[in-house]
C-alpha positions as CSV (number, residue, x, y, z in Angstrom):
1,X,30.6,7.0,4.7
2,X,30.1,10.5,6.0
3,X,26.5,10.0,6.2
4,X,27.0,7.0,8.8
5,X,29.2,8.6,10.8
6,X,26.8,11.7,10.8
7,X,23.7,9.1,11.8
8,X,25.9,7.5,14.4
9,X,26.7,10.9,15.9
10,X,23.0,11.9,15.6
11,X,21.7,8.7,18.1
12,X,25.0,9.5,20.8
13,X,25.4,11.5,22.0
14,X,22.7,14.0,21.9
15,X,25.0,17.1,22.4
16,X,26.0,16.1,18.4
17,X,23.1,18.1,17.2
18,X,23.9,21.5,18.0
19,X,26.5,21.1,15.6
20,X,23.7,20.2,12.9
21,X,22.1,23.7,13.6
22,X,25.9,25.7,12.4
23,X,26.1,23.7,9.4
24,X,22.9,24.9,7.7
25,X,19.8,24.2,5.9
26,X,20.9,22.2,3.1
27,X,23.0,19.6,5.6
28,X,19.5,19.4,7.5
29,X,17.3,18.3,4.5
30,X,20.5,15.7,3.0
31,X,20.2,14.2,6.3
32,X,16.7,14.2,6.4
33,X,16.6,12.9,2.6
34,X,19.3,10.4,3.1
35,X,17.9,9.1,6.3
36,X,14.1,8.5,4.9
37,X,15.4,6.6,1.7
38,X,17.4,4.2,4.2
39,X,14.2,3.9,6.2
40,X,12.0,3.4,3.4
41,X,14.7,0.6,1.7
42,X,14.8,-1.2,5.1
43,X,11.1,-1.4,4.8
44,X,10.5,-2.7,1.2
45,X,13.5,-5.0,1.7
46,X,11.1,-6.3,5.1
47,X,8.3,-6.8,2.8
48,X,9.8,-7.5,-0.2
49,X,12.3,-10.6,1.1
50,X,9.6,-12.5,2.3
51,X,7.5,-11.7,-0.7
52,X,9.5,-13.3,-2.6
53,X,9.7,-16.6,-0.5
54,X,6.3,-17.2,-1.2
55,X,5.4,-19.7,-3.9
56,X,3.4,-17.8,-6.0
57,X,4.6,-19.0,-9.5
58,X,2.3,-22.5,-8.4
59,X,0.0,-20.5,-7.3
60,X,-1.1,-18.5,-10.6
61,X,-1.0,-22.2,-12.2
62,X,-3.3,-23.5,-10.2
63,X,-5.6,-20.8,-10.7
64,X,-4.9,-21.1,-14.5
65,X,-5.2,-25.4,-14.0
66,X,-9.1,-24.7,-12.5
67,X,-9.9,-22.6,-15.4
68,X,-11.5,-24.6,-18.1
69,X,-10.3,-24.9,-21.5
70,X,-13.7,-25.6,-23.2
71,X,-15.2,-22.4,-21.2
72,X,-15.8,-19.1,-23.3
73,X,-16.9,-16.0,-21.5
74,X,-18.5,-13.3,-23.8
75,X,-19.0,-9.7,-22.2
76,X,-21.3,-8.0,-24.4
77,X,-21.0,-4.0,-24.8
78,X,-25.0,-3.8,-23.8
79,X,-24.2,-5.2,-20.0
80,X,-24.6,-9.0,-20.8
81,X,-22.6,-12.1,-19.9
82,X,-22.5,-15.1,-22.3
83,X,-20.8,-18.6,-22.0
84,X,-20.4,-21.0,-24.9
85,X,-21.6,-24.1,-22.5
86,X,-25.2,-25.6,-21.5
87,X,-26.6,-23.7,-18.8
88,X,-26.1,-23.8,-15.5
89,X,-22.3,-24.7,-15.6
90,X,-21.0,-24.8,-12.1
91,X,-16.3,-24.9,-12.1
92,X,-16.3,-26.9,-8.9
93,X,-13.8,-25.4,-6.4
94,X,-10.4,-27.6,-6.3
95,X,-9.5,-29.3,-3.8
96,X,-6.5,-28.2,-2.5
97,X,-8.7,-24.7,-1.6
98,X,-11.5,-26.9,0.3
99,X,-8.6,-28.0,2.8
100,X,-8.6,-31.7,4.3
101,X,-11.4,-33.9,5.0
102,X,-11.6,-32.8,7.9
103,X,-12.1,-29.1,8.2
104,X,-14.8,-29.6,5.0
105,X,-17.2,-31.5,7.9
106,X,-16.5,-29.0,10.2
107,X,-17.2,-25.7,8.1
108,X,-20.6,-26.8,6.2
109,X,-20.0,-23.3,4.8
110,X,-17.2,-24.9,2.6
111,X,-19.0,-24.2,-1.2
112,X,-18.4,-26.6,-3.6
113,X,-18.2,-24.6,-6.7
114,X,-16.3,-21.8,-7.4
115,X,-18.3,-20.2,-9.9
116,X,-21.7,-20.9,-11.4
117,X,-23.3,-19.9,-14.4
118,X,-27.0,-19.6,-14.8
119,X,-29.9,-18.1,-16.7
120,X,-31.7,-17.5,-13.9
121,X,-32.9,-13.7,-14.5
122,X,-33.3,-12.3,-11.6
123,X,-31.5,-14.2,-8.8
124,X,-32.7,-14.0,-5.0
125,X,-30.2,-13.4,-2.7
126,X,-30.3,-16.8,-1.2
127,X,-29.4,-18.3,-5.4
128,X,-25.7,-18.3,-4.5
129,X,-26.2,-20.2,-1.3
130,X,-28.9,-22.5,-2.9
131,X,-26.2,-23.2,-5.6
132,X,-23.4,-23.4,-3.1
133,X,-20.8,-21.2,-5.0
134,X,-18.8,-18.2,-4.3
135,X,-19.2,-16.9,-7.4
136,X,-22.8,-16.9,-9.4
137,X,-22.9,-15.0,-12.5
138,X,-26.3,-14.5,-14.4
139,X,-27.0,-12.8,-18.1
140,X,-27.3,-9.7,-15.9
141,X,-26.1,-10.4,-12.5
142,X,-22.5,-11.1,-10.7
143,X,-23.1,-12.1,-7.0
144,X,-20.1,-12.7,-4.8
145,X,-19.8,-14.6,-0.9
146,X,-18.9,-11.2,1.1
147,X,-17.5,-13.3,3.8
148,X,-18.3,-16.8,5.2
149,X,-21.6,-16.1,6.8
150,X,-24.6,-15.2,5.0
151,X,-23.2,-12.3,3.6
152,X,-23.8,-11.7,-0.2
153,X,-22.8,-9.0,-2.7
154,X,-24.0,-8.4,-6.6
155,X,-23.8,-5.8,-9.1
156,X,-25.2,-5.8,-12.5
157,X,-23.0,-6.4,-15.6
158,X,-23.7,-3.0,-17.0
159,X,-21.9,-1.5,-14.0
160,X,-18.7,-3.1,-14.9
161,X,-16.5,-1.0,-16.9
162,X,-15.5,-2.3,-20.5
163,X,-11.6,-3.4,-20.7
């Protein structure tokens, strides 16, 4: 309670802090200390609170509800990716992420699949559009959409770290 009566004081009237400088150094970095922590709660509790209004928990199912069961993906220690399905195997991207009719026939950009597999070796970087995915993963290749335009990134598979 002493704390809020000191904060108080400190915001009117401004003459409070000469007092501050005859009570010492400790009193200075308490205040400071105490004053910070209700600063940095106030802000989590801003970003948490509305955080946790958002419907997440349906979220994570629907991501786990596109994934499917039949699929098996095999990352081999030499760099190689390996599926247990016929080749090219394309998860189509649900609908609920396309949006309504409506905004699919105004953004031709819109891909159909989500991810594609493919044997394809050596994949231009016009595959991913030609397959219309965001996602096409080779033997030796991950490309990704970078944004909505022509933009394309890809990596090889023996760039990405093991675990």
């Amino acid at each position: 309670m002493q704390f809020f009566n000191t904060l108080k004081r400190s915001i009117w009237p401004p003459q409070s802090y000469s007092s501050f400088l005859s009570r010492g150094a400790w009193f200075s970095w308490k205040y400071f200390l105490i004053l910070h922590a209700f600063i940095v709660l106030g802000f989590c509790l801003l970003i948490i609170v509305p955080l946790a209004a958002l419907p997440l928990d349906a979220k994570v199912r629907e991501v786990v509800s596109v994934y499917p069961e039949e699929l098996e993906v095999t990352y081999h220690k030499e760099g190689s990716i390996s599926i247990n399905q016929d080749l090219p195997y394309a998860i189509p991207t649900p609908e609920g992420w396309r949006g309504t009719a409506e905004e699919i026939a105004e953004d031709e950009d819109a891909p159909a699949n989500l991810i594609v597999f493919d044997s394809e070796d050596n994949p231009s970087e016009s595959s991913i559009f030609e397959y219309d995915t965001l996602i096409l993963v080779t033997e030796h290749t991950v490309q990704g959409v970078k944004d909505r335009g022509s933009n394309m990134e890809q990596a090889n598979t023996y760039q990405i770290p093991e675990g």
